[in-house]
Structures are given as C-alpha cells and as structure tokens.
KOLMI-695890 format. One record per residue (C-alpha): x, y, z; residue in three letters. Coordinates in pm, whole numbers, padded with zeros to 5 digits, always signed. Each point is the difference from the previous one (the first is absolute). Example, Ala and Ser with C-alpha at 12.3 -4.5 7.8 and 13.67 -1.06 7.14 Angstrom:
<recs>
+01230-00450+00780ALA+00137+00344-00066SER
</recs>
This chain:
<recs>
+02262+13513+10911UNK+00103+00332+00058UNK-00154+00315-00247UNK+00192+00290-00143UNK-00178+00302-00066UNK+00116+00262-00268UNK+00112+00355-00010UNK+00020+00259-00267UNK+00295+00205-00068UNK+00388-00149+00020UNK-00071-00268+00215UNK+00085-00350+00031UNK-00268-00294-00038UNK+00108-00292+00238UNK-00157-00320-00028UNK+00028-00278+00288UNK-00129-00315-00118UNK-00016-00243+00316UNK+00091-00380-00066UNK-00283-00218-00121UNK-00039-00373-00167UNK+00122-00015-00408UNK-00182+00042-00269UNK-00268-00290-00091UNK+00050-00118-00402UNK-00259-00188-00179UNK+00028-00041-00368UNK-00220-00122-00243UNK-00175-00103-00210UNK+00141-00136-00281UNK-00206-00137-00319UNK-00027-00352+00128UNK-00064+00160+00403UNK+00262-00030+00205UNK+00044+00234+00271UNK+00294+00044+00247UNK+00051+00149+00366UNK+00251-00007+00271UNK+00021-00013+00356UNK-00039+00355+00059UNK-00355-00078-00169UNK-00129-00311+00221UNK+00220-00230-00097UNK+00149-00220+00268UNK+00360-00078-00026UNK+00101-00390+00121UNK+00355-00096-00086UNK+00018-00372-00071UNK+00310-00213+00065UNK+00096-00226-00270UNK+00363-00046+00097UNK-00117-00360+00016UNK-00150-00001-00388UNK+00151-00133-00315UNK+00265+00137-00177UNK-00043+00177-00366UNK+00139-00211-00217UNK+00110+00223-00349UNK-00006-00198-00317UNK+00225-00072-00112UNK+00239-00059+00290UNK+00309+00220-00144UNK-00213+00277-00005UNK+00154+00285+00205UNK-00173+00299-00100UNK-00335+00104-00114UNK-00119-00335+00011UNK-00397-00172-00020UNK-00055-00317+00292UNK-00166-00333-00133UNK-00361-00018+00015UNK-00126+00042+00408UNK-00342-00180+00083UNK-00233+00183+00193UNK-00153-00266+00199UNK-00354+00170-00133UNK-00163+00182-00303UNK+00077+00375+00031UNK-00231+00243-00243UNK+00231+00265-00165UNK-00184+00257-00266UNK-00260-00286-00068UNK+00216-00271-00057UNK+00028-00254+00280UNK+00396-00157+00050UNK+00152-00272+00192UNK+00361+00141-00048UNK+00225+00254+00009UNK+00311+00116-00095UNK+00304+00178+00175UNK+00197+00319-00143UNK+00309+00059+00150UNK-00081+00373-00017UNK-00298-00022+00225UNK-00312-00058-00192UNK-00150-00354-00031UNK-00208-00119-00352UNK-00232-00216-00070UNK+00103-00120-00316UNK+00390-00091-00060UNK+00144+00346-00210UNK+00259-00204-00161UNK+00178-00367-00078UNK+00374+00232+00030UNK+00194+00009+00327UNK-00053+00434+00011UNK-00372+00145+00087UNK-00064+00396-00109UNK+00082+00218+00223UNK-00220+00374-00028UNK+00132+00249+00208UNK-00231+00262-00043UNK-00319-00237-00080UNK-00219+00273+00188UNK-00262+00020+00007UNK-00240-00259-00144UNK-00118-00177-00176UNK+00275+00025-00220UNK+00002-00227-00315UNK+00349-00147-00027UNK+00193-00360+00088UNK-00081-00026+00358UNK-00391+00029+00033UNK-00245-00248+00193UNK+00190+00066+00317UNK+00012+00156+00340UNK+00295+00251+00064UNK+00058-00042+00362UNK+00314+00139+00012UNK+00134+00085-00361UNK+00346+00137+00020UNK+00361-00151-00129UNK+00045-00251+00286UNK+00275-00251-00004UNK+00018-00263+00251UNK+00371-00146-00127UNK+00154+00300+00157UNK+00321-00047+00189UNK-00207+00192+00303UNK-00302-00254+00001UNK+00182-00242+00194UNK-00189-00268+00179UNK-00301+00268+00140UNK-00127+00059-00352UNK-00302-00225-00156UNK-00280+00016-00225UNK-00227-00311+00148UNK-00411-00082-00044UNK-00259-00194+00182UNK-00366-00081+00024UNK-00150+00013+00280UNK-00376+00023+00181UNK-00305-00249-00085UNK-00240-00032-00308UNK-00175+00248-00091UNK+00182+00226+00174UNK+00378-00093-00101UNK+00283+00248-00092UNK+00354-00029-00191UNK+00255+00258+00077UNK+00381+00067-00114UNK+00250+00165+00188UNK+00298+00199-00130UNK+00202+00048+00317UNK+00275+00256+00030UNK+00072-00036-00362UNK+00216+00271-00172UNK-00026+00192-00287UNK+00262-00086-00327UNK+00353+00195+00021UNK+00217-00027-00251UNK+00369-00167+00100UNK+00174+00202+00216UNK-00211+00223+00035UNK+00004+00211+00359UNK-00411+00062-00039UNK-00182-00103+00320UNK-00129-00359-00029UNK-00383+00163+00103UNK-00144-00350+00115UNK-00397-00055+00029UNK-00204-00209+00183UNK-00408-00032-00163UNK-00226-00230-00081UNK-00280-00069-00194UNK-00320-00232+00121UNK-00300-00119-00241UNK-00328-00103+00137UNK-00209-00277-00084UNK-00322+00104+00124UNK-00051+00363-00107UNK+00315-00017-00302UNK+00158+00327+00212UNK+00369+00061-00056UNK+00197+00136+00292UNK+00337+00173-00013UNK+00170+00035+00352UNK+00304+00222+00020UNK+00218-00097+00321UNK+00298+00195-00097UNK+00028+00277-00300UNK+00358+00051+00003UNK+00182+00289-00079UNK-00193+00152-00295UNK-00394-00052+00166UNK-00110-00096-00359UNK+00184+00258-00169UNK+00111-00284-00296UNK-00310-00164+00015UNK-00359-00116-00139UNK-00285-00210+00214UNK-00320-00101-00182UNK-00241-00251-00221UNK-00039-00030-00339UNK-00202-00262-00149UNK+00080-00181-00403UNK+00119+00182-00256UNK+00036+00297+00217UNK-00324+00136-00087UNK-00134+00048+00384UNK+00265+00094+00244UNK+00041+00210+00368UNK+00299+00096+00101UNK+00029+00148+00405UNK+00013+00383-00032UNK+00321+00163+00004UNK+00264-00289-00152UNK+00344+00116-00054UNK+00038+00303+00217UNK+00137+00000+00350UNK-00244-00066+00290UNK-00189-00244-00213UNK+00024-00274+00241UNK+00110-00033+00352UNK+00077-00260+00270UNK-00318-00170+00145UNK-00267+00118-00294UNK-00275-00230-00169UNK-00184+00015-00293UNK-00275-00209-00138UNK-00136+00012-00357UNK-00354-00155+00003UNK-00187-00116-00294UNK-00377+00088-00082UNK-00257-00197+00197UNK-00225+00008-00301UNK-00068+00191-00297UNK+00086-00049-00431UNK+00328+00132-00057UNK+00082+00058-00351UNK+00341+00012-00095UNK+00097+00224-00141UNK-00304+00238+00034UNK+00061+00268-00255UNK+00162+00037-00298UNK+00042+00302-00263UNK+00045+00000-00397UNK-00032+00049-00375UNK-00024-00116-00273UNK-00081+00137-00391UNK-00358-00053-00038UNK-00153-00295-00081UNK+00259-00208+00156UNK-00009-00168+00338UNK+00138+00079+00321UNK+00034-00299+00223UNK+00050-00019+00445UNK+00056-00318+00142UNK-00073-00010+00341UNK-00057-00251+00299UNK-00310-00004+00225UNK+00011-00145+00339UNK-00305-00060+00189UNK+00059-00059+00310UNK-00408-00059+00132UNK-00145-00287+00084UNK-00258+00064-00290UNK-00008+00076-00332UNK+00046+00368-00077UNK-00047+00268-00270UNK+00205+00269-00137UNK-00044+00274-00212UNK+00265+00066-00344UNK+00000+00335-00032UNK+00147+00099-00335UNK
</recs>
C-alpha cells in the first residue's frame, strides 16, 4: 500500500489505495444466537450441481406467481431456532419455511422485509434470495429451474435447493431487463448450518433484495448486512448462518412497560436450553 503524506497551505491531499481482498462481514448475534459470515471471512465457497435434483412442485399446480411448493422431506431432522423439522417448504420468491404460510394458491411477498426479525406473515424461514422472482417468464425458457436434493451420509447429510437463472417478475410488456439469478441454499444435518451460495447476482448485486434467518413468530431473526442496496451480493459469495453450540436462549430477552399501579404487567417468553444439563437462569425484574 502506498502512503500519502500531507501539506499545509492550498494543496491537494492524494490518496492511492492499492488493490486488496473485500471486506470480511460477520453478523450476529441475534436473541436466539445466530451468527453469519461470508467468504471473505473463512468461509469456503463449493458450488453444488443439482441440475440432476427434483423439480419444485408449487401447490397448487395453476399457480403462476408468488406461489408456496408441497411439503419437501428432508431425508433427516434439521434443528431451526430450537425446534427440530423434517420438512420444508418452497417460496417462489426465494425463501423456504418450515411451516406451510397458507392453504391459498398466493404466499406474501415483503419487499422491504429488512432487516430481521421482522414480525409479519412470512417468519420461520430462511431468505436465501428474497426478491420478486418469477420463473413463468416468457425468458425462462428451458435453462430456468428451481430443483432440491439430499445428499451425503447420516449424520452428516445435507438438503439443498437451487433457483437457477430465474428472473425477477415484469409486468406484460414490459421492456425491463429479465435480471435472472442463479443461488442456492444448503441445510446441514450435523451442525443445523444454513448456507446461501450466490453463483450469479444479476444485474442489481442485491440491490432489491433481503438474505437472512428468522426463527417463529419473528421474535429472533438475522438478516446479512446490507439487504436492499446495490453491491449486496455478488457472483461466487457464501454465507453461512450458524446456530449456538450451547447456551439458554430466551426469547424474547427483554421487554419494557406500564401499567397503573397495582395492576400486573405480564412477558411471555421462551427459554431454550441448549446444554446437555440442567441449567439456571436469573429473572431480573
């Protein structure tokens, strides 16, 4: 790196800054514990192929648009914010639940859900990708597919989806560039990690979008630093939100109010504990 040095009087300050590797982000962590970091922090990126996985299928099979998949098995119990699953479920806008959101044909679709947690219709979920994607586009053509598969042995098996050059929602006729993305998301049986693995970021780097956890109720939630401005994401980037190793979350941890006196003020809260043994915590009131 090369120094300036500085003058008094009219002169000019000049600055050059020689090339060096981006940024590390780590986030976290949230109530429950979940922390996040990228590649730039230690994280290995490891693109998986799952061209030869199963399709999504949306439920139910007219929908076009903002649509929720059937119930996906696993293949293995997966821990998410202290509750263990065996399923998940689909949103065509990038983000996967794991309980169904709805019985209708149309999931929610937030925008601007950034960052978390953020208590609204979509919680219990990873974001891997949240943006207005639609894979009916009259550009998607045959190289376009969201697809999942399980694969490694027990303990140590993972489940991963794949949105592959999907585009983002245009109105008809419209002349706005189609902006495909290809990401995916893998879960992890043995340590309950989440991966997010950007291939391509399109045209806006994350500009229109929101990557993250949030556990139930949206009470506990971590989104990736930075959602919805450009240079959020970009091509060949990884992310992995881990969960605590041990510890007694309580959920949530704080809470302020009033009351007239002589009346009651109530907090209902969840503890977690996440030791082997049994555990004590202190109320402080």
């Amino acid at each position: 790196m090369k120094t300036a040095r500085g003058f008094t009087g009219a002169a000019l300050l000049v600055v050059f800054l020689a090339a060096g590797p981006a940024w590390s982000i780590t986030a976290g962590p949230d109530d429950f514990g979940y922390t996040a970091a990228d590649d730039a922090s230690g994280v290995t990126y490891g693109w998986i192929d799952m061209s030869g996985g199963t399709d999504v299928v949306w439920s139910p099979g007219t929908c076009t648009d903002d649509c929720q998949s059937t119930a996906i098995p696993l293949g293995f119990t997966f821990n998410f914010y202290g509750t263990d699953y065996t399923d998940v479920y689909v949103l065509a806008n990038g983000v996967i639940v794991f309980t169904s959101l709805l019985a209708a044909e149309y999931a929610p679709f937030f925008g601007a859900q950034c960052p978390l947690p953020k208590a609204d219709e979509v919680d219990n979920m990873v974001a891997f990708y949240q943006r207005d994607f639609n894979s009916e586009d009259a550009t998607c053509a045959a190289g376009c597919w969201e697809r999942y598969m399980t694969g490694g042995t027990a303990p140590n098996r993972w489940w991963g989806l794949t949105f592959n050059a999907v585009p983002i929602f245009r109105d008809a006729g419209s002349t706005e560039d189609p902006d495909p993305i290809t990401v995916q998301v893998i879960l992890y049986e043995s340590t309950n990690e989440v991966r997010i693995q950007v291939a391509d970021s399109g045209l806006k780097n994350g500009e229109d979008t929101m990557l993250g956890v949030e556990g139930q109720n949206g009470v506990a939630g971590l989104s990736f630093p930075g959602c919805l401005t450009a240079g959020y994401t970009r091509d060949n980037q990884a992310i992995v939100f881990t969960p605590p190793a041990g510890g007694t979350p309580v959920i949530p941890p704080a809470r302020v109010g009033w009351d007239q006196p002589d009346n009651t003020v109530t907090h209902d809260f969840v503890v977690y504990n996440l030791d082997a043994t049994d555990v004590t915590f202190a109320i402080t009131v």
